[in-house]
C-alpha positions in Angstrom: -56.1 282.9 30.0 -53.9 285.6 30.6 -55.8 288.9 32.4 -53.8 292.0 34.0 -55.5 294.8 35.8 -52.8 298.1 35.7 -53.7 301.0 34.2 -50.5 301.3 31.7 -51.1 300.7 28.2 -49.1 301.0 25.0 -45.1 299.9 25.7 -45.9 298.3 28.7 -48.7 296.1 27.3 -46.1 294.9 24.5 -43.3 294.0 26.9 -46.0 292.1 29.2 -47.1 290.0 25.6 -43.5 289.6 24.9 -43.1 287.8 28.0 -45.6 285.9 27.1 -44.1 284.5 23.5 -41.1 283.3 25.8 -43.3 280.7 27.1 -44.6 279.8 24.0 -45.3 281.5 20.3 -49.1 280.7 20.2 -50.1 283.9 22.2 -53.7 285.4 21.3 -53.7 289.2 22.4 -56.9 289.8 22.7 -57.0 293.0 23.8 -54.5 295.1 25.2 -54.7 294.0 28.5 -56.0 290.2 28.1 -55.0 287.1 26.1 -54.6 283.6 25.6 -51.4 281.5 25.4 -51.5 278.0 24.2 -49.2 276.0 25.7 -50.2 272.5 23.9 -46.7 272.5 21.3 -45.1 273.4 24.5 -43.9 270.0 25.5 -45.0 270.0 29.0 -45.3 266.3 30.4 -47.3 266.8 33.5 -49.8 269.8 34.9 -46.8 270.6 37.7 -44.4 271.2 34.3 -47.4 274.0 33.3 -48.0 275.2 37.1 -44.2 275.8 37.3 -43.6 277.9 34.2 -46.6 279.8 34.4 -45.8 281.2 37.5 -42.3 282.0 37.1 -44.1 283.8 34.1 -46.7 285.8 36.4 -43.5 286.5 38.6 -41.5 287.6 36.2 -43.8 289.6 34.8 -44.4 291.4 38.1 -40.4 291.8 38.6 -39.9 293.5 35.5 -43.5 295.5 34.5 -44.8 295.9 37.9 -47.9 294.7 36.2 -50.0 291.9 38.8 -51.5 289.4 36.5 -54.0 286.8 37.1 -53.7 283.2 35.4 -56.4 280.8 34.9 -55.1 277.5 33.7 -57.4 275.1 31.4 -58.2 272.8 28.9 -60.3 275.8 26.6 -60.6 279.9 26.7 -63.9 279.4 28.6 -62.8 278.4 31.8 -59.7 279.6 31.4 -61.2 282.8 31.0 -63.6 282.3 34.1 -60.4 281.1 36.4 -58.5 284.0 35.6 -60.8 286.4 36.9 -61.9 284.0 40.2 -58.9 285.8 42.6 -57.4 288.9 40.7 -55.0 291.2 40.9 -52.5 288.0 41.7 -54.8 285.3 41.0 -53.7 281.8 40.0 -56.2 279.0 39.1 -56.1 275.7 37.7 -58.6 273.4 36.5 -57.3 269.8 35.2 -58.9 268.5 32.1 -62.3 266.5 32.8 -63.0 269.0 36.2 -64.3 271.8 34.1 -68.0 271.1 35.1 -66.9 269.6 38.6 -65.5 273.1 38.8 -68.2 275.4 37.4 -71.0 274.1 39.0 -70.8 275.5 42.8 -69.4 278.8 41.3 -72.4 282.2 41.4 -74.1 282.5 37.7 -72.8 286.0 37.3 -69.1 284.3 36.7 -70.3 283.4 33.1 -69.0 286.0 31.0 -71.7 288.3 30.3 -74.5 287.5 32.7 -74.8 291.1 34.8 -76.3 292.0 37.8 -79.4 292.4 36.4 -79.6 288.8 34.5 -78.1 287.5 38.0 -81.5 289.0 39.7 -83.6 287.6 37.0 -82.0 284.1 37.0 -81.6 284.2 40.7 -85.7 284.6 41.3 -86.0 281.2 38.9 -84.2 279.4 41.1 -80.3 279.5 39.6 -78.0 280.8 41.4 -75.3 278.8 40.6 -73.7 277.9 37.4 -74.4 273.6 38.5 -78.3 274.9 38.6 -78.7 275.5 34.7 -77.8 271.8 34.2 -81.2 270.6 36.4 -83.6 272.3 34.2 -85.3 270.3 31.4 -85.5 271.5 27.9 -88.7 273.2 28.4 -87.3 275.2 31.5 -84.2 276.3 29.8 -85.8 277.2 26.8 -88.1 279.5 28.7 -85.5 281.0 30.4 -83.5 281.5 28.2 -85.2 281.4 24.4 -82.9 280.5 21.1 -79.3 280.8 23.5 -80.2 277.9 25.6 -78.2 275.0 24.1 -74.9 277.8 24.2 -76.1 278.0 28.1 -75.6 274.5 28.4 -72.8 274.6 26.8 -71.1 277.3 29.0 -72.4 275.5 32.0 -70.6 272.4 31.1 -67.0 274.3 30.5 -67.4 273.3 26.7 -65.9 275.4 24.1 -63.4 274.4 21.2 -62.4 277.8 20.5 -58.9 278.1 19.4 -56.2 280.6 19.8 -55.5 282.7 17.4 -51.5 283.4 17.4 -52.2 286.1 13.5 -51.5 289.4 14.9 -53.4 291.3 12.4 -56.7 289.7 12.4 -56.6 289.4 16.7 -55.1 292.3 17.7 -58.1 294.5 18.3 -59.3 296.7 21.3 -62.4 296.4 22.9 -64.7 296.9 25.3 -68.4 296.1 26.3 -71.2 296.9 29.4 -73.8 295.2 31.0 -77.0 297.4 31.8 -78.2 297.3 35.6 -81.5 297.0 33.5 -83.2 296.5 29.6 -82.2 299.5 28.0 -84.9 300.2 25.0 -83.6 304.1 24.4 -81.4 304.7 21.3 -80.1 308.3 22.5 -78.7 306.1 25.3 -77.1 303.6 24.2 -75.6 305.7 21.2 -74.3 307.7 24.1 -72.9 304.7 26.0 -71.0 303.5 22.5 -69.5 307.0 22.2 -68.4 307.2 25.7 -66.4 303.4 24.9 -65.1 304.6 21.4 -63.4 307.7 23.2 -61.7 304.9 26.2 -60.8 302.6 23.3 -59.3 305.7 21.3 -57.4 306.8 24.0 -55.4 303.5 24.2 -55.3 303.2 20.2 -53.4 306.5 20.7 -51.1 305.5 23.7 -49.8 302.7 21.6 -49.5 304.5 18.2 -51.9 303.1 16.2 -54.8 303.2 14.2 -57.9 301.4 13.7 -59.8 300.9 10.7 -63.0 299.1 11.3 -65.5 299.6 14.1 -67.9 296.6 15.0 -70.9 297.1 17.4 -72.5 294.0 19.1 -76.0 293.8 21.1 -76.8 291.6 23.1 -80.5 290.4 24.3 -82.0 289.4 27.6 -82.3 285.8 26.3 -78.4 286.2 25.7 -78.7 285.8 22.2 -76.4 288.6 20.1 -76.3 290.3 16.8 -73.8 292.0 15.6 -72.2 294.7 12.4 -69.6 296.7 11.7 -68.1 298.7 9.0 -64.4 299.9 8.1 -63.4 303.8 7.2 -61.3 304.3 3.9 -58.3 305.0 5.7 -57.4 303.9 9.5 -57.7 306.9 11.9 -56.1 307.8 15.9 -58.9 310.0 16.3 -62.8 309.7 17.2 -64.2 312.0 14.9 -64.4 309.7 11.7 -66.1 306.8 13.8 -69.0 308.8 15.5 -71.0 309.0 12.1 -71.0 305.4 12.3 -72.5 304.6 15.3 -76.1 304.8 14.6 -76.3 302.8 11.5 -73.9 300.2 12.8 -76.8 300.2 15.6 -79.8 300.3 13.6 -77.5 297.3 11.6 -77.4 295.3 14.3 -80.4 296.0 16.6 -82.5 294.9 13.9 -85.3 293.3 16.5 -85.1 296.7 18.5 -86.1 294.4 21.5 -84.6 296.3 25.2 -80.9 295.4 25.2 -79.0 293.6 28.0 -75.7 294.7 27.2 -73.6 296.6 24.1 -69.9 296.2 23.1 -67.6 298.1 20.8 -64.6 296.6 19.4 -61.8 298.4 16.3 -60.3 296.2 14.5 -58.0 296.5 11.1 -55.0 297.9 13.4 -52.8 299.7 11.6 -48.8 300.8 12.8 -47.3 304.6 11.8 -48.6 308.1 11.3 -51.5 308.8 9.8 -51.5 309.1 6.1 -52.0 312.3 4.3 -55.3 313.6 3.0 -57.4 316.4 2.0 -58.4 317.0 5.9 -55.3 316.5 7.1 -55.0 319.8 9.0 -58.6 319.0 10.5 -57.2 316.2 11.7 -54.3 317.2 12.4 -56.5 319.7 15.0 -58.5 316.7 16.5 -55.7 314.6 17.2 -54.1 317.3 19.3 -57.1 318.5 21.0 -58.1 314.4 22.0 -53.9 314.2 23.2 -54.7 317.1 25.6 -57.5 315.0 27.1 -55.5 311.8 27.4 -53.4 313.9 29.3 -56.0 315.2 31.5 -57.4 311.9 31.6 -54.3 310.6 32.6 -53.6 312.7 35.4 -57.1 313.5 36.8 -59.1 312.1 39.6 -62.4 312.5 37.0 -62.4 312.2 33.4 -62.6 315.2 30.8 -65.4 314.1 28.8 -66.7 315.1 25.1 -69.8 316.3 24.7 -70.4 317.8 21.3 -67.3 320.2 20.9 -67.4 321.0 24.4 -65.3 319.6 27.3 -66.8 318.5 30.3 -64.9 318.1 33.8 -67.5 316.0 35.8 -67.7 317.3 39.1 -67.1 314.9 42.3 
């Protein structure tokens, strides 16, 4: 698990993922600023071989980007994931294969990905407060803690996960981004608001790096961790926010189909697309959009506060 924390996007991102592919071809970028490298075809005889050359990578990186990375090394994306993130912006973590538990079990349950403050609270009051704790319960416990998603609790608690890397560039490179409520969130308006305010980051970044997106997936997640998801692809890939917004609600009403309060929300685009946008009847529409949202990356870019969208109006939040 490859994480790094700047604020550059676009070129820089691509130089940083083809540092990456040096080490080894099977490189999942997950997201612009995130991935996965499997270094299994690699050849590496010994952990120090894999110590070695991943940190003349994070160095390298560092002497050419000026981007600080963090590197969790392990035998899946879980805890590879979770090591990464342990000692950022520089970080550098290994876990040898049959420690994963050994390893997870003294660490705060807010390091599994996902579990906010607020779940931390909740778990914390039932006695877990460390990952190691989950694994002392009985069936009957877990399952009341946690509902349906206990056995995937479990699972997570015990470092298990046989997800692979996924080296196809068209299928995994997406951009995404999700947020944990401080507490249950049962208001639409809000959340619809919360997704907006995501699809205008993600946009902004689609934009940097001269792309396009062409499908739009919404995921909700539960207090009893267990998620539901939809999404749904436009006709034609768009750099702009305007063709997404009508999409939101269904894709919410899709895939909050319990309308239970919600513990967390996530938007990722997928179906990304190289090149200028393609001719169409509201091409100069468009056309106006895209040059109104570059002024605000701009802003963005430069400002202390962000220029937000609110209907067609700007807002400058005050400090």
């Amino acid at each position: 698990m490859l994480e790094h924390t700047s604020g550059l996007y676009g070129k820089t991102s691509q130089a940083m993922f083809d540092l990456c592919e040096t080490v080894t071809p099977l490189v999942q970028r997950n997201s612009v600023d995130e991935g996965y490298l499997d270094l299994g075809p690699c050849g590496f005889k010994t952990t120090g071989e894999i110590v070695s050359r991943m940190r003349s990578l994070q160095e390298r990186v560092w002497a050419e980007l000026q981007i600080p990375i963090s590197i969790g090394i392990a035998s899946n994306k879980l805890v590879s994931q979770i090591a990464s993130k342990l000692r950022k912006p520089r970080g550098f973590v290994v876990v040898n294969p049959g420690t994963e538990q050994a390893f997870l079990d003294p660490l705060p349950v807010g390091k599994i990905p996902g579990v906010g403050e607020k779940s931390v609270e909740s778990l914390q009051k039932k006695g877990i407060k460390t990952i190691g704790d989950i694994l002392i319960r009985n069936e009957s416990e877990l399952h009341a803690i946690f509902g349906r998603g206990w056995r995937s609790m479990v699972a997570t608690a015990r470092g298990e996960d046989d997800g692979e890397v996924h080296t196809d560039h068209e299928d995994a490179k997406s951009y995404s981004h999700q947020e944990t409520f401080g507490s249950d969130v049962t208001e639409s308006v809000e959340i619809e608001r919360v997704l907006k305010r995501m699809i205008d980051s993600l946009m902004a970044k689609i934009r940097d790096d001269g792309k396009r997106a062409r499908t739009l997936t919404l995921r909700v997640r539960y207090p009893d961790f267990t998620e539901e998801s939809h999404g749904r692809s436009l006709p034609d890939a768009s750099d702009i926010e305007a063709p997404f917004y009508p999409l939101v609600s269904p894709l919410l009403k899709a895939a909050w189909r319990k309308h239970r309060p919600l513990r967390l929300v996530s938007v990722r685009f997928s179906g990304i697309e190289d090149g200028p946008p393609q001719l169409k009847l509201f091409a100069r529409t468009d056309d106006k959009r895209r040059k109104l949202a570059q002024v605000m990356d701009q802003l963005n870019a430069k400002a202390k506060t962000r220029v937000l969208k609110h209907g067609h109006q700007l807002i400058k939040p005050l400090n």
